[in-house]
Backbone and ligand atoms as CSV (ligand in chain L), in Angstrom:
chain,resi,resn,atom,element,x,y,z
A,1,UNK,N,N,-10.854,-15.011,2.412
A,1,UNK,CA,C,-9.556,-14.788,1.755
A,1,UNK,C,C,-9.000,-13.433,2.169
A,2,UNK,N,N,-7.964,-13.543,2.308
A,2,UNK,CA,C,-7.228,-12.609,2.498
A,2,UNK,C,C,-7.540,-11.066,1.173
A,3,UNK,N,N,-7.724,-9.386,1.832
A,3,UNK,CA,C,-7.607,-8.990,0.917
A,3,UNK,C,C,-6.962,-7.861,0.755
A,4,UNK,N,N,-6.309,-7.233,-0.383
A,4,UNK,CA,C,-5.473,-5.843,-0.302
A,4,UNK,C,C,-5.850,-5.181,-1.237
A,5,UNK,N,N,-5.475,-3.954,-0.839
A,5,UNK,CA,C,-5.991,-2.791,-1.538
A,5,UNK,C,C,-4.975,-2.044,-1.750
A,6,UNK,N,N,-4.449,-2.082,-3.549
A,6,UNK,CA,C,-3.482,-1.570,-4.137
A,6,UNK,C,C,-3.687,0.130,-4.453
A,7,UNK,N,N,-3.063,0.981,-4.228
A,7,UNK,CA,C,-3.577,2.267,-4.912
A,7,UNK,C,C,-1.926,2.862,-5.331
A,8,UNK,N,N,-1.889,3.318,-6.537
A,8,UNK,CA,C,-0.903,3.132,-7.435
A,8,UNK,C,C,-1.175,3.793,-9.128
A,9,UNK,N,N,-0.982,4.809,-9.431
A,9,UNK,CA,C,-1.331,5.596,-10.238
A,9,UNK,C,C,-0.429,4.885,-11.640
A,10,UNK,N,N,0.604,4.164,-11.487
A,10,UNK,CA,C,1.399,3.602,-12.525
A,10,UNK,C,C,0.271,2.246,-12.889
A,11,UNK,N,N,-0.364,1.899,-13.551
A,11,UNK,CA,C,-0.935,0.808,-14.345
A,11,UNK,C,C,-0.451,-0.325,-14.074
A,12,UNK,N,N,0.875,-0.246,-14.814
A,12,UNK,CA,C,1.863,-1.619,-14.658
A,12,UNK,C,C,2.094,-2.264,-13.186
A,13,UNK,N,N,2.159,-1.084,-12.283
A,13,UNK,CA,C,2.654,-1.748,-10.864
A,13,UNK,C,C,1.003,-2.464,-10.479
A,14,UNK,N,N,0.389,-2.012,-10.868
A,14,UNK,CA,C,-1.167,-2.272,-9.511
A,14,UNK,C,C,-1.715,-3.481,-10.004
A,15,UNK,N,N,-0.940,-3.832,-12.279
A,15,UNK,CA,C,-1.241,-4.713,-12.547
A,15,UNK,C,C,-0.704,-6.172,-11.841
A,16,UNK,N,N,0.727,-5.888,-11.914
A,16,UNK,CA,C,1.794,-6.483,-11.136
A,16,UNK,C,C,1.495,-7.547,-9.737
A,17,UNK,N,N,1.214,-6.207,-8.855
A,17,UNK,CA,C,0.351,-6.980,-7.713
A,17,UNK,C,C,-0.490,-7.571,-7.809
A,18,UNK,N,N,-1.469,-7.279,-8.566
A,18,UNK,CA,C,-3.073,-7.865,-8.934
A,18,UNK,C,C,-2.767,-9.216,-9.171
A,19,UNK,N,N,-1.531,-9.472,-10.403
A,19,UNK,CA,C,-1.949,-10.760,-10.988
A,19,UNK,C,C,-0.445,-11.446,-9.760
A,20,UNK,N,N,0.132,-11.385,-9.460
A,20,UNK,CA,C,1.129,-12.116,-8.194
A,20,UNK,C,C,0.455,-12.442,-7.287
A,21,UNK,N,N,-0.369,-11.342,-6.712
A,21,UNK,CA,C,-1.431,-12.192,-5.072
A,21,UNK,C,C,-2.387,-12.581,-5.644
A,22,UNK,N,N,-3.205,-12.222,-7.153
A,22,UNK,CA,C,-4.393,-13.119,-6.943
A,22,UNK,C,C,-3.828,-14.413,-7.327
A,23,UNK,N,N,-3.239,-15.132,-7.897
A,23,UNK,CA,C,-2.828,-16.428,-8.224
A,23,UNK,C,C,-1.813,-16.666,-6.802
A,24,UNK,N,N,-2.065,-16.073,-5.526
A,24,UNK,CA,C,-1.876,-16.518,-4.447
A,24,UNK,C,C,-2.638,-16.410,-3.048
A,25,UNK,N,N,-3.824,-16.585,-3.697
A,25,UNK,CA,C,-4.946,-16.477,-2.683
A,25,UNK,C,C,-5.317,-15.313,-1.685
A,26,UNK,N,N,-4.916,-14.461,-2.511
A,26,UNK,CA,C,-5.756,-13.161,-2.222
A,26,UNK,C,C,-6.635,-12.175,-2.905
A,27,UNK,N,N,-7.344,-11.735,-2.577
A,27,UNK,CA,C,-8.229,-11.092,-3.089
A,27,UNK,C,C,-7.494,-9.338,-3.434
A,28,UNK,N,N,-7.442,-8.868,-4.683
A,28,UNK,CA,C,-6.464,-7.591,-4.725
A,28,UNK,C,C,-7.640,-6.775,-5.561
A,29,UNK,N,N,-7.617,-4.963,-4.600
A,29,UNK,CA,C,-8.799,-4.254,-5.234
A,29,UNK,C,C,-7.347,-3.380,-5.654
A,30,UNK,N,N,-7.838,-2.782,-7.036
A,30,UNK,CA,C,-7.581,-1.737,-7.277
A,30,UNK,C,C,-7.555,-0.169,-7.162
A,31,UNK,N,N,-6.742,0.965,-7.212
A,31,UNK,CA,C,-7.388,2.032,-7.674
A,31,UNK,C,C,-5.924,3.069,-7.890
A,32,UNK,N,N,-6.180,3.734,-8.878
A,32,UNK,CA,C,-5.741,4.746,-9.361
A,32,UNK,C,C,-5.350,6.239,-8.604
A,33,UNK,N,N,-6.236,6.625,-8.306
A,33,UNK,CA,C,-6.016,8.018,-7.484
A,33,UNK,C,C,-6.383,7.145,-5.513
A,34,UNK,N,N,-5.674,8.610,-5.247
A,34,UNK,CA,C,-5.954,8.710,-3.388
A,34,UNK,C,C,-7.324,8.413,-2.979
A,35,UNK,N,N,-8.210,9.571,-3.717
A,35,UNK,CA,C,-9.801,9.580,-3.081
A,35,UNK,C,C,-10.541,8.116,-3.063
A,36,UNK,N,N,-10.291,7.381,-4.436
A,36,UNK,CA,C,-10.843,6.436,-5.051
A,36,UNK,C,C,-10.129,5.345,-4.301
A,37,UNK,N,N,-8.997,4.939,-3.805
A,37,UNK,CA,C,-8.450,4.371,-3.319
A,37,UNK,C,C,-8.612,4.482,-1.750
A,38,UNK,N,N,-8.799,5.381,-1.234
A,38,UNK,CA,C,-9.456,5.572,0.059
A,38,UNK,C,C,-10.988,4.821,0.165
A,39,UNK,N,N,-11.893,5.376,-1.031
A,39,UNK,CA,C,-12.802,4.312,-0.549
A,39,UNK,C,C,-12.908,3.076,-0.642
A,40,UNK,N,N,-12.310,2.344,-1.349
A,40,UNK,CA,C,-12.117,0.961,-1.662
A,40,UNK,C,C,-11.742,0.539,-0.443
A,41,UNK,N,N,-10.566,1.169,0.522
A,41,UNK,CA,C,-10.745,1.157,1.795
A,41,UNK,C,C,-11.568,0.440,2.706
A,42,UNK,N,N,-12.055,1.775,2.713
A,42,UNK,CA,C,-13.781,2.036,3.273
A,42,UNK,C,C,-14.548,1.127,3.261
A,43,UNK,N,N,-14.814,0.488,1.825
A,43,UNK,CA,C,-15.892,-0.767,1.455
A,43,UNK,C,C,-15.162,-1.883,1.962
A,44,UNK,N,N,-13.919,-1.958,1.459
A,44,UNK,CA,C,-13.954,-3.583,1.530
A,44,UNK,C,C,-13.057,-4.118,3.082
A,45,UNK,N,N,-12.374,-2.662,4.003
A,45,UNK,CA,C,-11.747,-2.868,5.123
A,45,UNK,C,C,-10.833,-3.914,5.129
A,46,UNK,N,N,-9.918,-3.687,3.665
A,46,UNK,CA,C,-8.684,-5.223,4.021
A,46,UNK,C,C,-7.806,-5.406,4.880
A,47,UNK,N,N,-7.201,-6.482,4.872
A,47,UNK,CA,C,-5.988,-6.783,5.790
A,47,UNK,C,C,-5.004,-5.721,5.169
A,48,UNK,N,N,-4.473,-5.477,4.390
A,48,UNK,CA,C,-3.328,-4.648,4.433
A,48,UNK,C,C,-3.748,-4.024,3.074
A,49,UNK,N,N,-3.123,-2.463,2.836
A,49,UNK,CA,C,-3.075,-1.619,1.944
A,49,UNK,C,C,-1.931,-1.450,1.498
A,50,UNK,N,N,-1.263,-1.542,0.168
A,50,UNK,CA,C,-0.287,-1.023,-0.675
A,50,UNK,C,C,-0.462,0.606,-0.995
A,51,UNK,N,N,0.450,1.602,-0.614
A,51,UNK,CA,C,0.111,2.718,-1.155
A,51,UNK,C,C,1.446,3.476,-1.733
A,52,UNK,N,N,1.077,4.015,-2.795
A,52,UNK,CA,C,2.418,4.936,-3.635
A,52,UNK,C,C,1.705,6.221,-3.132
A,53,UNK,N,N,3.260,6.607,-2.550
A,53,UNK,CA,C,3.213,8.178,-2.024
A,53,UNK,C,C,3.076,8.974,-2.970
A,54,UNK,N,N,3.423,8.934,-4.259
A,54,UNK,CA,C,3.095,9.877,-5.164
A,54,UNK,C,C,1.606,9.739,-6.375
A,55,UNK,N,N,0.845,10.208,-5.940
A,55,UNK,CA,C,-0.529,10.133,-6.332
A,55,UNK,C,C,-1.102,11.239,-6.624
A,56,UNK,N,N,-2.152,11.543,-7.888
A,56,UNK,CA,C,-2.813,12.462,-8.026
A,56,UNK,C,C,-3.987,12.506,-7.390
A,57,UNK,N,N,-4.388,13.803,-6.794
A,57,UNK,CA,C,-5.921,14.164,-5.805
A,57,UNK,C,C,-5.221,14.320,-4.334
A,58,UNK,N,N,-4.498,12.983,-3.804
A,58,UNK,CA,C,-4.383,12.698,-2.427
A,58,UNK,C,C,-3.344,12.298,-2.145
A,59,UNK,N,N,-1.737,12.369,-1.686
A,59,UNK,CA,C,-1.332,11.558,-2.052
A,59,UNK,C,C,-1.030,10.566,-0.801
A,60,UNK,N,N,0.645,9.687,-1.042
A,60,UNK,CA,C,0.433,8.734,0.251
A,60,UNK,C,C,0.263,9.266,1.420
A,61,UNK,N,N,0.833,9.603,1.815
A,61,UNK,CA,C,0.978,10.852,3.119
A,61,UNK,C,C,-0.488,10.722,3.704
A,62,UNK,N,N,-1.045,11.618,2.936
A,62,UNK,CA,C,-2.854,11.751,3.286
A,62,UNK,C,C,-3.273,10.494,3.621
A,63,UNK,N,N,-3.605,9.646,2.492
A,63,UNK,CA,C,-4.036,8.200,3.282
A,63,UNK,C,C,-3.492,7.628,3.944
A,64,UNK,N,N,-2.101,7.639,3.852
A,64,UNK,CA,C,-1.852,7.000,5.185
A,64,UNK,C,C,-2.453,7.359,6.593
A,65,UNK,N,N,-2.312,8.704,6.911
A,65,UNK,CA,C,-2.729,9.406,8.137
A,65,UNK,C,C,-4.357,9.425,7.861
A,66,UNK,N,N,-4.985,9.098,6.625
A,66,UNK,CA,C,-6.722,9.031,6.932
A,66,UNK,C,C,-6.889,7.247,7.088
A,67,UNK,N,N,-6.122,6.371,6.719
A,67,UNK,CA,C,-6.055,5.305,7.042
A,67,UNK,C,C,-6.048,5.568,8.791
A,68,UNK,N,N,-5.487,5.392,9.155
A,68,UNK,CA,C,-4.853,5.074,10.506
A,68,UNK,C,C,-5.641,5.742,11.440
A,69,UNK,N,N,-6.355,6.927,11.012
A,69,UNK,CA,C,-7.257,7.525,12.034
A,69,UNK,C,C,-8.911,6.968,11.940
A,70,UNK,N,N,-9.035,6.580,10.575
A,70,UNK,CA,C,-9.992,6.222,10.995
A,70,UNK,C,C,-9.838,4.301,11.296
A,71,UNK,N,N,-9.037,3.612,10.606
A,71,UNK,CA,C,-8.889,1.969,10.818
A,71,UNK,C,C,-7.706,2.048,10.980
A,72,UNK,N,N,-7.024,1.831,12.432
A,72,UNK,CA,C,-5.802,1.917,13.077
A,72,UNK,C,C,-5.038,0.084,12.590
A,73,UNK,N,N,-6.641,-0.265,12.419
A,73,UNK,CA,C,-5.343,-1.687,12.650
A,73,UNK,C,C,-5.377,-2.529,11.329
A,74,UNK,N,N,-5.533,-1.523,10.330
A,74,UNK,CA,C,-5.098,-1.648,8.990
A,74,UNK,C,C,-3.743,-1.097,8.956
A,75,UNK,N,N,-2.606,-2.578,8.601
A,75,UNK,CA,C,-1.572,-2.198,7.761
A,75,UNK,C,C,-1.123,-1.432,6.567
A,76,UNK,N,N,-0.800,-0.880,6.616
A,76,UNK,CA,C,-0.452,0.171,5.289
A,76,UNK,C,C,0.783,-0.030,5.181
A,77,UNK,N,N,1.352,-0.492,3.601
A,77,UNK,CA,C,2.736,-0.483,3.424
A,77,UNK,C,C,2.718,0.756,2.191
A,78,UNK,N,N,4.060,1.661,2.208
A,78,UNK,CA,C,4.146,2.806,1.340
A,78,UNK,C,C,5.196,2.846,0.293
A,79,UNK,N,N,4.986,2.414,-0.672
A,79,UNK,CA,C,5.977,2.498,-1.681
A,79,UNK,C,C,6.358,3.987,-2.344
A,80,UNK,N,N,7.952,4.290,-2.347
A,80,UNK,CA,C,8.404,5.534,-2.946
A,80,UNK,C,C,9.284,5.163,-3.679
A,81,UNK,N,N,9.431,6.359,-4.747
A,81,UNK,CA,C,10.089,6.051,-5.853
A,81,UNK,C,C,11.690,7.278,-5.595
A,82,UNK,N,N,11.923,7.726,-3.946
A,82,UNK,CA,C,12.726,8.302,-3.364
A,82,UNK,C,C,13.927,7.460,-3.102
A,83,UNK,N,N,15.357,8.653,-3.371
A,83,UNK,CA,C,16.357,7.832,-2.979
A,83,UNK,C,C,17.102,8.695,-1.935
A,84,UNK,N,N,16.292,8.818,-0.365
A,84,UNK,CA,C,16.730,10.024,0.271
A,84,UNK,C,C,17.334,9.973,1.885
A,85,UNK,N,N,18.145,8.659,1.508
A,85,UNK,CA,C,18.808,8.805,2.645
A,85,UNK,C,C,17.523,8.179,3.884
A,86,UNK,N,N,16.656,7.737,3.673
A,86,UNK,CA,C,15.974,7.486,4.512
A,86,UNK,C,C,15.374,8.423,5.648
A,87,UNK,N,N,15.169,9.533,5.029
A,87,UNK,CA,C,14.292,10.837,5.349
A,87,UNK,C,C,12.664,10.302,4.996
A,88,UNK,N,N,12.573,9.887,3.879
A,88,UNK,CA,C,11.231,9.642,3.757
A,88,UNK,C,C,10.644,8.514,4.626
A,89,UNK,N,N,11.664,7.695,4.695
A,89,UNK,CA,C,11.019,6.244,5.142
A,89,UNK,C,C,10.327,6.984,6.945
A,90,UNK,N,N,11.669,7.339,7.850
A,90,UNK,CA,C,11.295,7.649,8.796
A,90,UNK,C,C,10.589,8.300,9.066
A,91,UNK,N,N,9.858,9.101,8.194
A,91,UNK,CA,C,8.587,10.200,8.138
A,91,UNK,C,C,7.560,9.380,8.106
A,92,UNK,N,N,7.446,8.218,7.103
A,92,UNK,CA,C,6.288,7.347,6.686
A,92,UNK,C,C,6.321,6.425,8.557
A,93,UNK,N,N,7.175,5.780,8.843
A,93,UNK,CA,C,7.256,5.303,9.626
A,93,UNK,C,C,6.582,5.594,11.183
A,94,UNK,N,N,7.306,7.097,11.003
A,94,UNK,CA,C,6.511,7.559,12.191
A,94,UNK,C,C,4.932,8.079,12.347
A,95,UNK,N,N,4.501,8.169,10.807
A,95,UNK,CA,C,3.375,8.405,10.614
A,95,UNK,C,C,2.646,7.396,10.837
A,96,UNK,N,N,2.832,5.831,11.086
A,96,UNK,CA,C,2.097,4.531,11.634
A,96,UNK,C,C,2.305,3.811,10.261
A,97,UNK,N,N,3.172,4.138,8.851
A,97,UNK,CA,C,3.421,3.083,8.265
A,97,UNK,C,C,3.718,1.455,8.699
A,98,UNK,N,N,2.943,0.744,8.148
A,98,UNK,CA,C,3.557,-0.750,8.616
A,98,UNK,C,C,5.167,-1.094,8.173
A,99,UNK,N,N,5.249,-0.592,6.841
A,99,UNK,CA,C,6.817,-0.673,6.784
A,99,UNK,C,C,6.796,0.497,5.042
A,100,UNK,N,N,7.847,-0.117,4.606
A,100,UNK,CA,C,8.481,0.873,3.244
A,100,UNK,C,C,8.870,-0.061,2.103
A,101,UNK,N,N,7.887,0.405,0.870
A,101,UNK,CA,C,9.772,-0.354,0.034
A,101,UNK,C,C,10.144,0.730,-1.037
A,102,UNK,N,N,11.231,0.481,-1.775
A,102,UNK,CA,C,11.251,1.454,-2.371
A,102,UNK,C,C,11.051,0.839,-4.216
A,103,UNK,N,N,10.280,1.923,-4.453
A,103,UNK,CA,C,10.182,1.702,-6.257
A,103,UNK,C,C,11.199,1.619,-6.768
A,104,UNK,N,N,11.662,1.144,-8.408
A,104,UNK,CA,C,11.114,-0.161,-8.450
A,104,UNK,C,C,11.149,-1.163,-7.143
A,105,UNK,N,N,9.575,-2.089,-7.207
A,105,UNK,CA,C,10.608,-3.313,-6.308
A,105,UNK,C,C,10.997,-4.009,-6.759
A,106,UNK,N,N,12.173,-4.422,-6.139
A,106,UNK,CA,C,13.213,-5.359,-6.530
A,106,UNK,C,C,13.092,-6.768,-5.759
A,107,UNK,N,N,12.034,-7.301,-5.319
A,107,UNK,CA,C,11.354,-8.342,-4.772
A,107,UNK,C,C,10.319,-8.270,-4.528
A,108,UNK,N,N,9.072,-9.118,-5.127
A,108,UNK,CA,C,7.752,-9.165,-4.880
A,108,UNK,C,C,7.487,-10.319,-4.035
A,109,UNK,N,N,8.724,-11.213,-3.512
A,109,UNK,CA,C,8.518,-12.084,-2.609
A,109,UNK,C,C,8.888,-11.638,-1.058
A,110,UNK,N,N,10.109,-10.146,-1.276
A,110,UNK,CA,C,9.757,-9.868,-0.163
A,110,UNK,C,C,8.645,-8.725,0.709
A,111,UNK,N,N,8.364,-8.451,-0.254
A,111,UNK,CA,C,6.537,-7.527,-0.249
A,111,UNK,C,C,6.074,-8.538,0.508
A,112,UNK,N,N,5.808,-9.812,-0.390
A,112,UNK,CA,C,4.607,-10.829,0.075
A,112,UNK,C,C,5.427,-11.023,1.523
A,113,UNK,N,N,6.273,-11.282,1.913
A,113,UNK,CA,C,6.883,-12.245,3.112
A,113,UNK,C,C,6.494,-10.717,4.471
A,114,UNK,N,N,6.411,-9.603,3.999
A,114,UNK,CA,C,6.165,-8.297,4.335
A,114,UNK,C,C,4.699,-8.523,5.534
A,115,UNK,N,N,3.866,-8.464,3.674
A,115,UNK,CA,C,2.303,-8.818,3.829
A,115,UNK,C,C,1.726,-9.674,5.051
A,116,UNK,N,N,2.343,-10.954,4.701
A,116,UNK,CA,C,2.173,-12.305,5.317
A,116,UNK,C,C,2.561,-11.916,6.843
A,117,UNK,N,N,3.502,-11.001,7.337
A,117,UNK,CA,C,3.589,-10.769,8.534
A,117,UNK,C,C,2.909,-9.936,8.925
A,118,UNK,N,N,2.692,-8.789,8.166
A,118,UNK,CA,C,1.310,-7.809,8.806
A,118,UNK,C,C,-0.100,-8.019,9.128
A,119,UNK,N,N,-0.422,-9.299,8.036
A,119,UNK,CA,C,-1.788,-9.926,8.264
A,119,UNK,C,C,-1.670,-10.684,9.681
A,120,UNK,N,N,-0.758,-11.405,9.880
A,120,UNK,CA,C,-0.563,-12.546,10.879
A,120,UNK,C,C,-0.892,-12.500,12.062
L,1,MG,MG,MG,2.851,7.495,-8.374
């Protein structure tokens, strides 16, 4: 099964994902902070990572760029809760983000339709 690794310091969002992909055949790990969410990483090496840039310990930024150096061909998508003209996105982007969305999302079908192409 397909699996992702949510890291997301808001409760509600990581619940969000959890219960949308697992009642769609994926397997969804949790975690709260950067560090903790980095290793979940580590252990379970999923198809794609959800990450909120704003995190306590680590934030997206960091994992993204410790993602990618050490498992390049893990997708990482980066959710921000920024409304900046698309300064942030192209920063995330060029940093090897797979793509962006912005908080709230305002489609969890197009996350998934996102997902479904990064795994593919
Ligand atoms: Mg946050």
């Amino acid at each position: 099964m397909p699996t992702i690794v949510s890291i997301d310091d808001e409760a509600e969002f990581t619940r969000t994902i959890q219960a949308f992909f697992s009642s769609r055949g994926f397997v969804v790990h949790v975690a709260m902070t950067g560090p903790s969410g980095l290793k979940l990483v580590e252990v379970h090496r999923p198809d794609v990572v959800i990450v909120d840039l704003k995190l306590p310990g680590m934030d997206g930024d960091e994992i993204l760029q410790s993602i990618k150096s050490q498992f390049p061909e893990i997708p990482v998508i980066v959710i921000t809760a920024y409304n900046d003209g698309g300064k942030t996105r192209d920063r995330l982007l060029k940093l090897g983000a797979y793509s962006h969305f912005d908080k709230p999302l305002s489609s969890l079908r197009d996350l998934s339709k996102t997902i479904k192409e990064a795994i593919a």
